[in-house]
C-alpha positions in Angstrom: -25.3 109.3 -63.1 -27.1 107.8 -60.3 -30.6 107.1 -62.4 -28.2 105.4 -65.1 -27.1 103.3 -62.1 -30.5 102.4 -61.1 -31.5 101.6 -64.3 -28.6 99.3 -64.8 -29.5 97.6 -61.6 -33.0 97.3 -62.3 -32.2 95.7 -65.8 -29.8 93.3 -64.1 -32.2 92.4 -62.0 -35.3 91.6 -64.3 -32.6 90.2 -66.7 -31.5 87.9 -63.8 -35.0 87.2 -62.7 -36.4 86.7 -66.1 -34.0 83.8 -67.1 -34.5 81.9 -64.3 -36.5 78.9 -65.4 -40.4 78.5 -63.8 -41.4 75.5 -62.5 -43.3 75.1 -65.4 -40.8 75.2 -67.8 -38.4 72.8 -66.9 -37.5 69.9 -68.6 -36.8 67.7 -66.0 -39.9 66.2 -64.4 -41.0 66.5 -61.1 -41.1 64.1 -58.8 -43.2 63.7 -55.9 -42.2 61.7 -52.8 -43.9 60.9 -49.5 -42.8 59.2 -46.7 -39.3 58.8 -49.0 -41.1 56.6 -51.3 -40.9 57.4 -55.3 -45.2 57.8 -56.0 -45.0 59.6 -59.1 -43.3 61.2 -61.7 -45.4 64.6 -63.0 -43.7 66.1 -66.3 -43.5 69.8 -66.8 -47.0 69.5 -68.6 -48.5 67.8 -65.8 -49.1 64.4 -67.3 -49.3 61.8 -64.8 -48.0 58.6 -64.8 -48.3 55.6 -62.4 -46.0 52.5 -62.6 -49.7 51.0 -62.7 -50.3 52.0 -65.7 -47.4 50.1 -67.4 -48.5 46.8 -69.2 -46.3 43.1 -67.9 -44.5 42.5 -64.7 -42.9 46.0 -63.5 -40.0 44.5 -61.4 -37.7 41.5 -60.6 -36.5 41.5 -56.7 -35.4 37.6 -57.8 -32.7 38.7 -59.8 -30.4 40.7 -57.6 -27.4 39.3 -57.8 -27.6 37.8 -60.8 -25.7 38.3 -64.1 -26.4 42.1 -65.5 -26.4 40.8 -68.7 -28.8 37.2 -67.8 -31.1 39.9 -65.9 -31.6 42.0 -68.9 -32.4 39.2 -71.3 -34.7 37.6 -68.6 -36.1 41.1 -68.2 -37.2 41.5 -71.9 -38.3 37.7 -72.1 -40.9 38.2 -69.4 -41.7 41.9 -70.3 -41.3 42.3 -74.1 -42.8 45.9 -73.6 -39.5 46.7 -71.6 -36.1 47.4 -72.4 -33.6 46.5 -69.7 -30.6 48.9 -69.8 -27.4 47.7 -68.1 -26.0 51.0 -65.7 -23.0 50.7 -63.1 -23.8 51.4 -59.6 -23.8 55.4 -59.0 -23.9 56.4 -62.5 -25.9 59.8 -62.9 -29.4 59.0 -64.3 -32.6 61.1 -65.5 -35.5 60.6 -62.7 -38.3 60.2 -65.3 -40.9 57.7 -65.3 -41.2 55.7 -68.7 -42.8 52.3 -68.5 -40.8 51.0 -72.0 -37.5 51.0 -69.8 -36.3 49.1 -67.1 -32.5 49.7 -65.4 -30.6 47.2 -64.2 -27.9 48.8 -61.9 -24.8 46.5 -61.4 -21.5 46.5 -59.9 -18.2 46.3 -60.7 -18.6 42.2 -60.9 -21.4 42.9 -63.3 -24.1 41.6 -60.8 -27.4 43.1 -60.0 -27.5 45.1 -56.8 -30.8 46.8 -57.1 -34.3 45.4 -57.8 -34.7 46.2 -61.5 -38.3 48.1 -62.1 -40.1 50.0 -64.5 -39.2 53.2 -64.2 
C-alpha cells in the first residue's frame, strides 16, 4: 500500500510538472522592459523585433484627443503600412510587437487618450 502511494505521488507530480508550459513554449511573447520602458518584444522562437525596424511614421502624440475614428483614418493616410484599430480604454490586449498595426485607445467620448504607435 504505501509504494502504491508513492507511486501515485510521484506520477502526480511529474504529471503536474510536465504540463507546465517552458518558457520556451509559450505562445505569448516575451517582453523585456528596462527602466519600465517597453524595448522589445522577443517571441517564443526568439525573433527580435524593434519598432525601428517598422517602415513610415511609428506614432502620432498630435492626435490625442482627437476623434478615434479621424485618428485611425489619419493614421493609415500617413502610414499605409499600418492598420489603426480603434480599442476602449482598459480593454485586455495581446502585448506583441507587430509593425502592420497600430491601436488607437479611446474613451468613452470616442477621443484619443493615448499616443497611438506601432506596436
Amino acid at each position: 500500500m504505501k509504494n502504491s502511494v508513492l507511486a501515485l505521488a510521484l506520477f502526480v507530480f511529474l504529471f503536474a510538472f510536465a504540463a507546465k508550459p517552458s518558457l520556451a513554449a509559450r505562445h505569448e511573447p516575451l517582453v523585456l522592459h528596462s527602466d519600465g520602458q517597453e524595448l522589445l518584444t522577443a517571441t517564443s522562437n526568439c525573433d527580435i523585433v524593434t519598432q525601428f525596424e517598422c517602415n513610415g511614421k511609428s506614432s502620432w502624440p498630435e492626435l490625442v484627443g482627437v476623434n478615434g475614428e479621424i485618428a485611425a483614418a489619419t493614421i493609415q493616410k500617413e502610414n499605409p503600412n499600418v492598420h489603426a484599430i480603434i480599442i476602449l480604454e482598459g480593454t485586455p490586449v495581446t502585448r506583441d510587437f507587430r509593425c502592420d498595426r497600430v491601436r488607437v485607445v479611446v474613451d468613452k467620448y470616442e477621443k484619443v487618450v493615448q499616443v497611438p504607435r506601432i506596436g
